[in-house]
N, C-alpha and C positions, 0 to 999 in steps of 0.2 A: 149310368145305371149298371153297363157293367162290369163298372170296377165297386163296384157296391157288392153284388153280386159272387166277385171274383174275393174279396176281403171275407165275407160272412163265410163263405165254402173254407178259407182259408183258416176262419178263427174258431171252426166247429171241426176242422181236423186236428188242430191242433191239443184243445181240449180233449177230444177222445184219444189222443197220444197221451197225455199227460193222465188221464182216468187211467188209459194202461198201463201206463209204465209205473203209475200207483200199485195198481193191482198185482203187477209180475213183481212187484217189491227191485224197482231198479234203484239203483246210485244214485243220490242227488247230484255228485258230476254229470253221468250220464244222461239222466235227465234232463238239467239244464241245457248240456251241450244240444242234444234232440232237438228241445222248443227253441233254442235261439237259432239252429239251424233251418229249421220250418219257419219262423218268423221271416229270415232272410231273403227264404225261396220266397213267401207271400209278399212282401215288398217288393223284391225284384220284379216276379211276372205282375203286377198291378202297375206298378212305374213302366212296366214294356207296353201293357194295355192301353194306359191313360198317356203315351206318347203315339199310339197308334189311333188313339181316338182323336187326339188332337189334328195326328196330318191329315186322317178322311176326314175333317171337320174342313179344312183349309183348303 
């Protein structure tokens, strides 16, 4: 649950990055670069999450 939790927080800041960076009229490099580096952060800390949920599971 929460890495479910931790995904949705992840996939609704990312949108409101990409709403902004619409808005401020950024660089589709820049952009780009942005969302995949946010994508990465949200992978990362979910895989830290869902490795810590498994050891207190065990």
């Amino acid at each position: 649950m929460k890495i479910t939790r931790i995904g949705l927080a992840y996939g609704s800041l990312i949108i409101a990055a990409a709403m902004l960076m619409m808005h401020l009229d950024v660089s589709d490099g820049t952009a780009l670069i942005v969302t995949i580096g946010l994508a990465v952060i949200a992978l990362t800390h979910m895989r830290r999450a869902s490795r810590q949920s498994c050891e207190s599971a065990s």
